[in-house]
PyMOL commands that place a pseudoatom at each C-alpha (Angstrom):
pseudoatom trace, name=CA, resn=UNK, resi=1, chain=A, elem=C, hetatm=0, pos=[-17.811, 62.297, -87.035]
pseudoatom trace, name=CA, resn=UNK, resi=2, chain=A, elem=C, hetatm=0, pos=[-19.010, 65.913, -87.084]
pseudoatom trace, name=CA, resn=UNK, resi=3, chain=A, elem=C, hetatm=0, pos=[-22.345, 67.370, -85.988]
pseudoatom trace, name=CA, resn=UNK, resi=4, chain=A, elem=C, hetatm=0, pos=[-23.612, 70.239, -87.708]
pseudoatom trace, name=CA, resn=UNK, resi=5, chain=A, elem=C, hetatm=0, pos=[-22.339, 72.632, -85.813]
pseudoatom trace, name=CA, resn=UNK, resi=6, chain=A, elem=C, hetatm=0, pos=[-18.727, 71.955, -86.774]
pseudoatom trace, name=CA, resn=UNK, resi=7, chain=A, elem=C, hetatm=0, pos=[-16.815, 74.299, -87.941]
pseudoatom trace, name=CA, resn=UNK, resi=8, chain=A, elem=C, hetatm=0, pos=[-16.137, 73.958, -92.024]
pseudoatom trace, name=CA, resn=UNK, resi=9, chain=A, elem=C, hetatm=0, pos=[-12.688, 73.662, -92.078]
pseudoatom trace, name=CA, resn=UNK, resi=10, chain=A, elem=C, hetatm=0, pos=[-13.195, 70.050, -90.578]
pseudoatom trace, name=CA, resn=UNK, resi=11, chain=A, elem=C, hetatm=0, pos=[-14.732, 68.501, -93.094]
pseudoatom trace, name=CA, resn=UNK, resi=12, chain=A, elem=C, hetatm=0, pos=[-12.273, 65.864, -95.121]
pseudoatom trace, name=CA, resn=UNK, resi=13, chain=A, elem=C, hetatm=0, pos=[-11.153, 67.704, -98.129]
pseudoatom trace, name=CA, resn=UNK, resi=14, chain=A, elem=C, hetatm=0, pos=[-11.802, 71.327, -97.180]
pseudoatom trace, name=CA, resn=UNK, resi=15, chain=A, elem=C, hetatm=0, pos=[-9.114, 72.576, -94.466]
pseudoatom trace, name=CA, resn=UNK, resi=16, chain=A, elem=C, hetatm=0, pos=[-7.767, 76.092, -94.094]
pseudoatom trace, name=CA, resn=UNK, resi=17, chain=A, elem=C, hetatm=0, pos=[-7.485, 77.887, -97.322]
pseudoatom trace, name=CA, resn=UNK, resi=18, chain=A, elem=C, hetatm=0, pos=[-11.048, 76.356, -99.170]
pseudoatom trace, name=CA, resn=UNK, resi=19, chain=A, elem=C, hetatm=0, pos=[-13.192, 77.311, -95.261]
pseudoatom trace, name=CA, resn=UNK, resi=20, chain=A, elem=C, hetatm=0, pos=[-11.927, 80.756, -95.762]
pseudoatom trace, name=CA, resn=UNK, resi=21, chain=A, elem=C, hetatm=0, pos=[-13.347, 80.048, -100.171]
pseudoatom trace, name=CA, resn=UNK, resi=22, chain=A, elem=C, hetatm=0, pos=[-16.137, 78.661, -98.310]
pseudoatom trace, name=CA, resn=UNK, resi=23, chain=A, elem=C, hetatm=0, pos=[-16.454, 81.836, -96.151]
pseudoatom trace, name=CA, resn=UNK, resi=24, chain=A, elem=C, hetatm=0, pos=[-16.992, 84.137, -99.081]
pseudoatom trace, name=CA, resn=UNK, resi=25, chain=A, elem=C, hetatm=0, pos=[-20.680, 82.562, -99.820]
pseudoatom trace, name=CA, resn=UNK, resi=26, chain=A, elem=C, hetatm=0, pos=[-21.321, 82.935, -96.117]
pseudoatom trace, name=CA, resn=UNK, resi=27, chain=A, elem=C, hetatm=0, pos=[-20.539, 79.237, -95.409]
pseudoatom trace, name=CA, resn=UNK, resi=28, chain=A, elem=C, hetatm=0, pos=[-18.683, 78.546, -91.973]
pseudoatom trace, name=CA, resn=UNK, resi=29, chain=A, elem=C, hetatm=0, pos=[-20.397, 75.597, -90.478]
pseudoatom trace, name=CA, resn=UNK, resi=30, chain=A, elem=C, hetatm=0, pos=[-21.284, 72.074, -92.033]
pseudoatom trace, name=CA, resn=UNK, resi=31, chain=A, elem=C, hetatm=0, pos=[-24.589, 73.291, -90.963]
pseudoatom trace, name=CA, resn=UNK, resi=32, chain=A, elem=C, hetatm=0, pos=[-24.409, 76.027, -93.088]
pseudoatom trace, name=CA, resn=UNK, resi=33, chain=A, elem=C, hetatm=0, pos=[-22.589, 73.920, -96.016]
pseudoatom trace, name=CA, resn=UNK, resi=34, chain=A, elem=C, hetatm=0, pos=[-25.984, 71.808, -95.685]
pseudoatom trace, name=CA, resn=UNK, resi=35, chain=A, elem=C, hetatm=0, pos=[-28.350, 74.695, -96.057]
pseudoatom trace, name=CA, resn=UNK, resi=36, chain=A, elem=C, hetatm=0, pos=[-26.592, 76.190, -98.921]
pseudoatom trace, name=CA, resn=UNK, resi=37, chain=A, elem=C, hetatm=0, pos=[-29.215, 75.524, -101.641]
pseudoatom trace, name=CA, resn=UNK, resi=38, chain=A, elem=C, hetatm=0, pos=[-28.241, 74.890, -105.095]
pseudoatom trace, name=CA, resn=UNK, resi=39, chain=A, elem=C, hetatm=0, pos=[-29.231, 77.822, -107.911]
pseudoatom trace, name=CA, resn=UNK, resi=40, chain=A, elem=C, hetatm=0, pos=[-30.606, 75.420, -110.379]
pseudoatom trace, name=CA, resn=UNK, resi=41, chain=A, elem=C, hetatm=0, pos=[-30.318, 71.734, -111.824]
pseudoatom trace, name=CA, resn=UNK, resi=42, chain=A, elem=C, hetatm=0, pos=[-29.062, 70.079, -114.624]
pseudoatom trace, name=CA, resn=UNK, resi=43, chain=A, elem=C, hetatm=0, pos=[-31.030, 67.076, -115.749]
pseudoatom trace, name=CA, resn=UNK, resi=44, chain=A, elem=C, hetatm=0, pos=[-28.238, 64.164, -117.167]
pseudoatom trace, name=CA, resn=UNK, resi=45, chain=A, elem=C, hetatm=0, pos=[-31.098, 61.343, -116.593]
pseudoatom trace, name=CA, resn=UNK, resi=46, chain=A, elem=C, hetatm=0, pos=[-32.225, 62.435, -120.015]
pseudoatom trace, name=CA, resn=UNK, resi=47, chain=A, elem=C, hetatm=0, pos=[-29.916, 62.179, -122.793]
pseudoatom trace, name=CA, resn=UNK, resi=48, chain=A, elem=C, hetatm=0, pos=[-30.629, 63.109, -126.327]
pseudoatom trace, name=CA, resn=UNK, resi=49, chain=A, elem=C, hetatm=0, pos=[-29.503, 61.583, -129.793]
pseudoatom trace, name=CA, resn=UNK, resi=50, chain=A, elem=C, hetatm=0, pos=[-26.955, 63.680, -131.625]
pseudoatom trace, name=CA, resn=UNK, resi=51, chain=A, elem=C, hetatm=0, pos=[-29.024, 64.523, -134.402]
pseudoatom trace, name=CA, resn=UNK, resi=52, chain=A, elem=C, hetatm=0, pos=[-32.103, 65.358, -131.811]
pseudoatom trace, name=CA, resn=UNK, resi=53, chain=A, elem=C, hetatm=0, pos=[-29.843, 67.789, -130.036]
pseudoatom trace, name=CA, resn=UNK, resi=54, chain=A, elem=C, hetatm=0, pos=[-31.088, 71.459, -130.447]
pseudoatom trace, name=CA, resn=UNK, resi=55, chain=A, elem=C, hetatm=0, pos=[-28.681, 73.415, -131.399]
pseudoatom trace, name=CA, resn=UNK, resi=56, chain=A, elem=C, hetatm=0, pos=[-27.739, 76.200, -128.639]
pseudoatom trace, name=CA, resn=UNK, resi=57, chain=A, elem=C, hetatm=0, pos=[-29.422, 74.684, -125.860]
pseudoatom trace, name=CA, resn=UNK, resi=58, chain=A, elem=C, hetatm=0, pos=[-28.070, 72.952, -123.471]
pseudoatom trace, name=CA, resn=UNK, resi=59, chain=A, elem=C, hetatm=0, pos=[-28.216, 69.003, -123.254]
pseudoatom trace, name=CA, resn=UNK, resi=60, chain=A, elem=C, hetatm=0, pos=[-26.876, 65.838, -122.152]
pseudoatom trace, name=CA, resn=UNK, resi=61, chain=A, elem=C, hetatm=0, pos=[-25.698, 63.460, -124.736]
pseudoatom trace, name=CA, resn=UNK, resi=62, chain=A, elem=C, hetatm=0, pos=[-24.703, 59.879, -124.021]
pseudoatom trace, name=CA, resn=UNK, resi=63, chain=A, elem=C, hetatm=0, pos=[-22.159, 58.436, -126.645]
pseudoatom trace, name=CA, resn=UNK, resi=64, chain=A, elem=C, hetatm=0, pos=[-19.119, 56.494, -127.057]
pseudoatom trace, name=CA, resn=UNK, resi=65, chain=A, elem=C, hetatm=0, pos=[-15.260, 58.004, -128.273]
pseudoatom trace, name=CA, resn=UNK, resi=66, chain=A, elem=C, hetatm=0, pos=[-14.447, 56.798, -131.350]
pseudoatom trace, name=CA, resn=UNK, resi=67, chain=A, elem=C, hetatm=0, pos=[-11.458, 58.505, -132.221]
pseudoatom trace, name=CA, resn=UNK, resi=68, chain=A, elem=C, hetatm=0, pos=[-8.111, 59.089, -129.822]
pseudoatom trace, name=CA, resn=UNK, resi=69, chain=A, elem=C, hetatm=0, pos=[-7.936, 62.524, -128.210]
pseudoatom trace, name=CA, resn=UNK, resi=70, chain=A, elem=C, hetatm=0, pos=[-5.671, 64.958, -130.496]
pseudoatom trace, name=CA, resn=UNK, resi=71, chain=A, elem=C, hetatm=0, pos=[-3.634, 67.578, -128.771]
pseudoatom trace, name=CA, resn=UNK, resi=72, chain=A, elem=C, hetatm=0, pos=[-2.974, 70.839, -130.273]
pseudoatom trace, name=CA, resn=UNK, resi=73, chain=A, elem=C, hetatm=0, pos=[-0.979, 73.714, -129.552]
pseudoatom trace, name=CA, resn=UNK, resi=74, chain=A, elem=C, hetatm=0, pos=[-2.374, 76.875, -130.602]
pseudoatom trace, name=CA, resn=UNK, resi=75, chain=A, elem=C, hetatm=0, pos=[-0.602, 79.522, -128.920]
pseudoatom trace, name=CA, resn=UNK, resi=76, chain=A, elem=C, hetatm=0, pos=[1.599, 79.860, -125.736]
pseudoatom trace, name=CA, resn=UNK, resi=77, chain=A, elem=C, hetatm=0, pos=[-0.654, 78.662, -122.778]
pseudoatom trace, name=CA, resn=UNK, resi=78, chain=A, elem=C, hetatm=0, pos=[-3.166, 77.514, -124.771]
pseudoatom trace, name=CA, resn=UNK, resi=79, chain=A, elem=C, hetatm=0, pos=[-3.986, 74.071, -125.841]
pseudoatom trace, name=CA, resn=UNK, resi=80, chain=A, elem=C, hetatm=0, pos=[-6.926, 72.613, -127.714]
pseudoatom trace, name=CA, resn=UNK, resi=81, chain=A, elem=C, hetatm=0, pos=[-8.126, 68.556, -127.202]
pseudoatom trace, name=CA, resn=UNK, resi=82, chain=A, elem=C, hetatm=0, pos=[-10.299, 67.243, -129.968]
pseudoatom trace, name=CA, resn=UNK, resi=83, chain=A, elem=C, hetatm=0, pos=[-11.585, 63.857, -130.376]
pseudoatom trace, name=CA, resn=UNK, resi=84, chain=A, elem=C, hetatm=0, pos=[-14.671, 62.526, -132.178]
pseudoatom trace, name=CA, resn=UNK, resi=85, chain=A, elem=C, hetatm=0, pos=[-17.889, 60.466, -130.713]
pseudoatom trace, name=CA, resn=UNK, resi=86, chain=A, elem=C, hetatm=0, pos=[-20.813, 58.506, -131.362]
pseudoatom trace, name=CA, resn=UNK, resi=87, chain=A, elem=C, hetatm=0, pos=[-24.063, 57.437, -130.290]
pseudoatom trace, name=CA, resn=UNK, resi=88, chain=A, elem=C, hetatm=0, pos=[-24.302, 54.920, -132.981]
pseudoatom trace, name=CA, resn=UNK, resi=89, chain=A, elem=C, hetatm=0, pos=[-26.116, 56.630, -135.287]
pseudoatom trace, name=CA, resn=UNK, resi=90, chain=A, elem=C, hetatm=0, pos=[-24.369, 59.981, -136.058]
pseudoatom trace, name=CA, resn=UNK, resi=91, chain=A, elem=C, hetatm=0, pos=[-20.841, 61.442, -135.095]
pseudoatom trace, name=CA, resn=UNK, resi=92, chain=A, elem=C, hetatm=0, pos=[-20.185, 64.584, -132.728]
pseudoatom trace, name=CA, resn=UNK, resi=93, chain=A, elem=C, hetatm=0, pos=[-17.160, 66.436, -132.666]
pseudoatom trace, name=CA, resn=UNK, resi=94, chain=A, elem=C, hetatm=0, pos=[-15.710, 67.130, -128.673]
pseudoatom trace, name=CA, resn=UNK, resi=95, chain=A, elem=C, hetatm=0, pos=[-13.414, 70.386, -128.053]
pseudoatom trace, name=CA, resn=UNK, resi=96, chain=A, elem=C, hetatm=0, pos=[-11.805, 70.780, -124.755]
pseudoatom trace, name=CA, resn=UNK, resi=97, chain=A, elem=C, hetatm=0, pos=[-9.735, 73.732, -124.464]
pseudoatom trace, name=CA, resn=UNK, resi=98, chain=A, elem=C, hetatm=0, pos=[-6.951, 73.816, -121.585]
pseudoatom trace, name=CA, resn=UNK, resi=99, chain=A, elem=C, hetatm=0, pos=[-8.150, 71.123, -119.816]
pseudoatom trace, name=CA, resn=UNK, resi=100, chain=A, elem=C, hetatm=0, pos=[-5.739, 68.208, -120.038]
pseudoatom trace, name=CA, resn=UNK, resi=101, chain=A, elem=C, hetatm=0, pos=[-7.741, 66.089, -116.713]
pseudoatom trace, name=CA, resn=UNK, resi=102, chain=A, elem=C, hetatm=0, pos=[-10.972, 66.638, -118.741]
pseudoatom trace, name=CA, resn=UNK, resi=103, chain=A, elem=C, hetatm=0, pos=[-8.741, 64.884, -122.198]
pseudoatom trace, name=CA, resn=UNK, resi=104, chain=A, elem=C, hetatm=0, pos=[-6.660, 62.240, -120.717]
pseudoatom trace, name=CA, resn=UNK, resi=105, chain=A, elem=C, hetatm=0, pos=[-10.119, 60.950, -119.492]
pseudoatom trace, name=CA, resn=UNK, resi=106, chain=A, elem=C, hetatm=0, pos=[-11.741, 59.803, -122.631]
pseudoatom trace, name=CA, resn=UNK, resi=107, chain=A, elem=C, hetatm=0, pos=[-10.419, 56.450, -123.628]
pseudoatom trace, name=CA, resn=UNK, resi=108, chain=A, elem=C, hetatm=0, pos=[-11.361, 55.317, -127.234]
pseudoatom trace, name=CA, resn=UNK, resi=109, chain=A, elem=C, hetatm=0, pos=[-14.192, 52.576, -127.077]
pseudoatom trace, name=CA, resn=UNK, resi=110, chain=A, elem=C, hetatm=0, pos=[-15.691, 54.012, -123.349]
pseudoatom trace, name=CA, resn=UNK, resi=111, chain=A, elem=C, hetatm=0, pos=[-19.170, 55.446, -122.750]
pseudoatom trace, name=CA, resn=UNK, resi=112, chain=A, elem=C, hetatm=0, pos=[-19.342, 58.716, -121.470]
pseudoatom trace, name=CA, resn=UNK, resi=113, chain=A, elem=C, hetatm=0, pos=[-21.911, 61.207, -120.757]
pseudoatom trace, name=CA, resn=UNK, resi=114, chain=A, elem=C, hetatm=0, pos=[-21.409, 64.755, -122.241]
pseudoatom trace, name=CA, resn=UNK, resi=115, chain=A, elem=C, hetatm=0, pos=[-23.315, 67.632, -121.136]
pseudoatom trace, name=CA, resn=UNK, resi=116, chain=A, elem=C, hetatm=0, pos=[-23.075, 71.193, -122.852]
pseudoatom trace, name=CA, resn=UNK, resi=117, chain=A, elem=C, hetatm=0, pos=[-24.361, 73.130, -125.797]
pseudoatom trace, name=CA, resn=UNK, resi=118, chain=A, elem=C, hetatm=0, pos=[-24.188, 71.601, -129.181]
pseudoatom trace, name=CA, resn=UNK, resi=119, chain=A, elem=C, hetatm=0, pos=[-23.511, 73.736, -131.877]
pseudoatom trace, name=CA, resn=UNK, resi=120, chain=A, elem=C, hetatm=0, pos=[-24.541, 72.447, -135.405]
pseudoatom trace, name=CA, resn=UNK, resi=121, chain=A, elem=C, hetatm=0, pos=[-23.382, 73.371, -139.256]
pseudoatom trace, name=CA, resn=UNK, resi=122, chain=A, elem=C, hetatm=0, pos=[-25.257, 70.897, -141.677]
pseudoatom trace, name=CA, resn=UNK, resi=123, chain=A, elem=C, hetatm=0, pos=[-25.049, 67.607, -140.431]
pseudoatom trace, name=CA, resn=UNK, resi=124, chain=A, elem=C, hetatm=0, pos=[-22.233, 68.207, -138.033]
pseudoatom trace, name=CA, resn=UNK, resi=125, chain=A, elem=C, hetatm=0, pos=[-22.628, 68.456, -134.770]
pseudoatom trace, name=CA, resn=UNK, resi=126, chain=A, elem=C, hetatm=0, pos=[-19.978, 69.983, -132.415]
pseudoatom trace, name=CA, resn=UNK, resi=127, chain=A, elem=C, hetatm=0, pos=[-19.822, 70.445, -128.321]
pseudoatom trace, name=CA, resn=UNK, resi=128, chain=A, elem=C, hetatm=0, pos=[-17.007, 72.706, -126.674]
pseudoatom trace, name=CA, resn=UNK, resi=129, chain=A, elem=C, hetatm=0, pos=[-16.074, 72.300, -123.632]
pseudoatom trace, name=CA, resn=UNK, resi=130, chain=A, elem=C, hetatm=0, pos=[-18.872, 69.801, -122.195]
pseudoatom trace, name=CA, resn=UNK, resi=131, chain=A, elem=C, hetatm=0, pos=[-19.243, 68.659, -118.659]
pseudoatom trace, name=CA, resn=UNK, resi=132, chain=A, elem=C, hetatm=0, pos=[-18.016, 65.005, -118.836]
pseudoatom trace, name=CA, resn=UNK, resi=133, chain=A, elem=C, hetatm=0, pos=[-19.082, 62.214, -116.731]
pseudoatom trace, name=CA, resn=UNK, resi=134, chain=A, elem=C, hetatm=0, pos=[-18.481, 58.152, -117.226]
pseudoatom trace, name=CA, resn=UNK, resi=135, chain=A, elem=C, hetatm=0, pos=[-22.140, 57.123, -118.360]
pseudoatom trace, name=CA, resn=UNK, resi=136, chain=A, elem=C, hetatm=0, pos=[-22.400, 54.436, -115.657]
pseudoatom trace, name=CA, resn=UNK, resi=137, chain=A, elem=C, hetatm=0, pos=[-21.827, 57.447, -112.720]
pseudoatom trace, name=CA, resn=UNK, resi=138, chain=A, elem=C, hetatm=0, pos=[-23.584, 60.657, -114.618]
pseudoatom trace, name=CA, resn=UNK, resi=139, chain=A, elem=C, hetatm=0, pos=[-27.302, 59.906, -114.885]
pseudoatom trace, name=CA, resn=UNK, resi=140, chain=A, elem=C, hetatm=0, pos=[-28.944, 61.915, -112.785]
pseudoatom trace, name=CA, resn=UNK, resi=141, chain=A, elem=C, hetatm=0, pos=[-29.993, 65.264, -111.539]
pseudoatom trace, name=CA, resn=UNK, resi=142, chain=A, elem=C, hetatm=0, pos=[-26.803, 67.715, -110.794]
pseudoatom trace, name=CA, resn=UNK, resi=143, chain=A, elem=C, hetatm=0, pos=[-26.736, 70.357, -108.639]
pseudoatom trace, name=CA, resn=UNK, resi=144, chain=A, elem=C, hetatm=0, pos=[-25.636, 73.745, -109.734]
pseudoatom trace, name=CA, resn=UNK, resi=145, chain=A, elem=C, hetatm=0, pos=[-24.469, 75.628, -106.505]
pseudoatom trace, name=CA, resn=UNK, resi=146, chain=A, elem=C, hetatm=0, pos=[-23.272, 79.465, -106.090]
pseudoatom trace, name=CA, resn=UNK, resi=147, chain=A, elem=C, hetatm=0, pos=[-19.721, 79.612, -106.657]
pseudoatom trace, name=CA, resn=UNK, resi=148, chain=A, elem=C, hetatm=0, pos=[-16.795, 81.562, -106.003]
pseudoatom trace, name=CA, resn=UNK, resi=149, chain=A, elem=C, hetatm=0, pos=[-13.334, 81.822, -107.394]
pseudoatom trace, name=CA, resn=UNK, resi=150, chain=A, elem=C, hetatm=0, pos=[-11.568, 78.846, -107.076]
pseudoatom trace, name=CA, resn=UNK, resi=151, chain=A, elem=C, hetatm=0, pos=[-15.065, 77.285, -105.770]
pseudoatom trace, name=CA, resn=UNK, resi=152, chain=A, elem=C, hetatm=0, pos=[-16.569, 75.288, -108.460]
pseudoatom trace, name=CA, resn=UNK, resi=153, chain=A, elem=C, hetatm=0, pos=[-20.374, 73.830, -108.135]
pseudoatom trace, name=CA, resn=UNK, resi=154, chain=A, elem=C, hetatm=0, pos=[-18.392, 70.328, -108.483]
pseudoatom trace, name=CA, resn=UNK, resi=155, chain=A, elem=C, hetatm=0, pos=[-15.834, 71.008, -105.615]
pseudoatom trace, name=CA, resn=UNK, resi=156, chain=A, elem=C, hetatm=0, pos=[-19.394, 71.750, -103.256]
pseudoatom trace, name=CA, resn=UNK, resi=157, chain=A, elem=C, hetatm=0, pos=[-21.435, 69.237, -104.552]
pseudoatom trace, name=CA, resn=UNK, resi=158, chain=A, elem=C, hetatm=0, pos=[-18.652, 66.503, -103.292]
pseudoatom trace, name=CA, resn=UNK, resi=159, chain=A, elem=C, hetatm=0, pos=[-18.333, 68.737, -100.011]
pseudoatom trace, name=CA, resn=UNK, resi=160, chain=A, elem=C, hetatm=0, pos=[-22.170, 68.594, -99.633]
pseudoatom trace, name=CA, resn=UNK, resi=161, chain=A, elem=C, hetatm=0, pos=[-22.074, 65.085, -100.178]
pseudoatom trace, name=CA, resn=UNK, resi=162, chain=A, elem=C, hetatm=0, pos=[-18.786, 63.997, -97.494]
pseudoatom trace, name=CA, resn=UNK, resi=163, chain=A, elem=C, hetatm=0, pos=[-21.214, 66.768, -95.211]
pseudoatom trace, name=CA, resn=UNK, resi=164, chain=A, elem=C, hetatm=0, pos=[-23.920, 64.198, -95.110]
pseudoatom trace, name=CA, resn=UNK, resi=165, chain=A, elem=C, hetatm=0, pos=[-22.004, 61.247, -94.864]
pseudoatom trace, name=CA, resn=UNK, resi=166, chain=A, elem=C, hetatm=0, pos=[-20.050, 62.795, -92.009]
pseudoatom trace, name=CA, resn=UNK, resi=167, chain=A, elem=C, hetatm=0, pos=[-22.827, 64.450, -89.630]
pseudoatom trace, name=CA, resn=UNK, resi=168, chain=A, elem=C, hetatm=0, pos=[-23.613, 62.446, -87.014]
pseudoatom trace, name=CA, resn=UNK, resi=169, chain=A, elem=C, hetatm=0, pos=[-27.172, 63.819, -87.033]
pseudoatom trace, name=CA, resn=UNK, resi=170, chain=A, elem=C, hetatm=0, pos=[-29.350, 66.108, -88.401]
pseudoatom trace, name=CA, resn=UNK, resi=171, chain=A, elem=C, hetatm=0, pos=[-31.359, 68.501, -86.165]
pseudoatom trace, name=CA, resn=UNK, resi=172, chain=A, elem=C, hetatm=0, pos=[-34.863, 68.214, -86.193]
pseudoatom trace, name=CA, resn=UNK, resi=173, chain=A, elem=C, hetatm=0, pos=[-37.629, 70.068, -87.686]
pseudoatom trace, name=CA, resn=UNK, resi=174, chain=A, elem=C, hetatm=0, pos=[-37.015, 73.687, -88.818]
pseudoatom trace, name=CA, resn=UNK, resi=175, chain=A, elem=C, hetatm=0, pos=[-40.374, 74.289, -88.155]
pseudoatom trace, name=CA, resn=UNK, resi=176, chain=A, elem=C, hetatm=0, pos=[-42.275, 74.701, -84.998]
pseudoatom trace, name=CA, resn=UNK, resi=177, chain=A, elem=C, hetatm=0, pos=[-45.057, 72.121, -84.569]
pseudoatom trace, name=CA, resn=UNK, resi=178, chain=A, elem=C, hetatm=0, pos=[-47.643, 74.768, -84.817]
pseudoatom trace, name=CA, resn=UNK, resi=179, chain=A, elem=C, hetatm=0, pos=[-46.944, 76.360, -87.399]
pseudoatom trace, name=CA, resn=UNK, resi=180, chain=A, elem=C, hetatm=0, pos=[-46.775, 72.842, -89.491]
pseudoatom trace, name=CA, resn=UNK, resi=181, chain=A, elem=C, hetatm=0, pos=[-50.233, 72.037, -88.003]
pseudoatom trace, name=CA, resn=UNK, resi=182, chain=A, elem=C, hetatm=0, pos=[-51.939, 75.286, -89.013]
pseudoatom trace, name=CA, resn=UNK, resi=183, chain=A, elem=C, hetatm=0, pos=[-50.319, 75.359, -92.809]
pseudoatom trace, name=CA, resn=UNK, resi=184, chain=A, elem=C, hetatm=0, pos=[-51.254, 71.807, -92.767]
pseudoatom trace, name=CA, resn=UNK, resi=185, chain=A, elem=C, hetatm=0, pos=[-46.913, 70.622, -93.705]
pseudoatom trace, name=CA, resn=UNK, resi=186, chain=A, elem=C, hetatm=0, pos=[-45.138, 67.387, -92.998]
pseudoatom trace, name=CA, resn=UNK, resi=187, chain=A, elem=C, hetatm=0, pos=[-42.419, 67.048, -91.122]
for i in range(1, 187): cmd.bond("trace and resi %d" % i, "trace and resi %d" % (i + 1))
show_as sticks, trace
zoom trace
């Protein structure tokens, strides 16, 4: 168990080379991990037809694949996934570019969350690159943390999460007593 105190680097899943990733937004302790506030939120508790999506903005759609993932190569280095879903009602074309984890992870007939901008030409409805999350795991409010090369808001969201598990307690009140009782604030 750590306390929160402990130096970054022993937290399961960080070690050496992420504390020093870890060190470049000012984070060294789990302490510090813990008090590293995220930048905004985005809401997947509240997904959106296909059809009610607004083009440009972003929002979380819940639908199922309903066609296998293609794989396309359209230059050296650079590959394109495509693959078509549903929410039952209308069809939305999914783009992934370069990311092969993000493809092989969408298996024709499964529910999956997809979070991103939706861009729209008639009645088509397109979304590149979304954020994608089994539906059963993804409905809820995400964090959105500061990030660094290398550092994604998902890589510190699970670190911020093992953090909590892992510290053996939390100190007490930020706050001295006093100060709560004259601004009239909980504990």
């Amino acid at each position: 168990m750590l306390n929160f105190d402990s130096d970054i680097k022993y937290l399961k899943g960080v070690g050496e080379a992420r504390a020093k990733l870890f060190g470049k937004l000012g984070v060294g302790s789990v302490g510090s991990l813990l008090r590293l506030y995220p930048r905004a939120y985005e809401d997947w508790k509240h997904t959106v037809a296909i059809l009610d999506a607004v083009p440009g903005e972003n929002c979380c759609v819940k639908a199922t694949v309903c066609a296998p993932v293609s794989k396309a190569l359209i230059r050296k280095g650079m590959t394109i996934y495509k693959t078509q879903v549903t929410d039952g009602e209308a069809v939305m074309k999914i783009t992934i570019f370069n990311n092969r984890f993000a493809a092989e992870k969408l298996i024709e007939g499964e529910e999956y969350l997809f979070f991103g901008k939706v861009t729209a030409t008639g009645f088509t409805r397109e979304m590149s690159s979304p954020q994608i999350e089994k539906a059963v795991t993804g409905e809820r409010i995400r964090p959105i943390y500061p990030q660094t090369q290398n550092l994604s808001s998902k890589v510190i969201e699970g670190c911020v999460k093992r953090a909590l598990e892992s510290v053996q307690e939390l100190p007490g009140d930020v706050l001295s007593e006093e100060l709560r009782l004259r601004c009239a604030l909980c504990d």
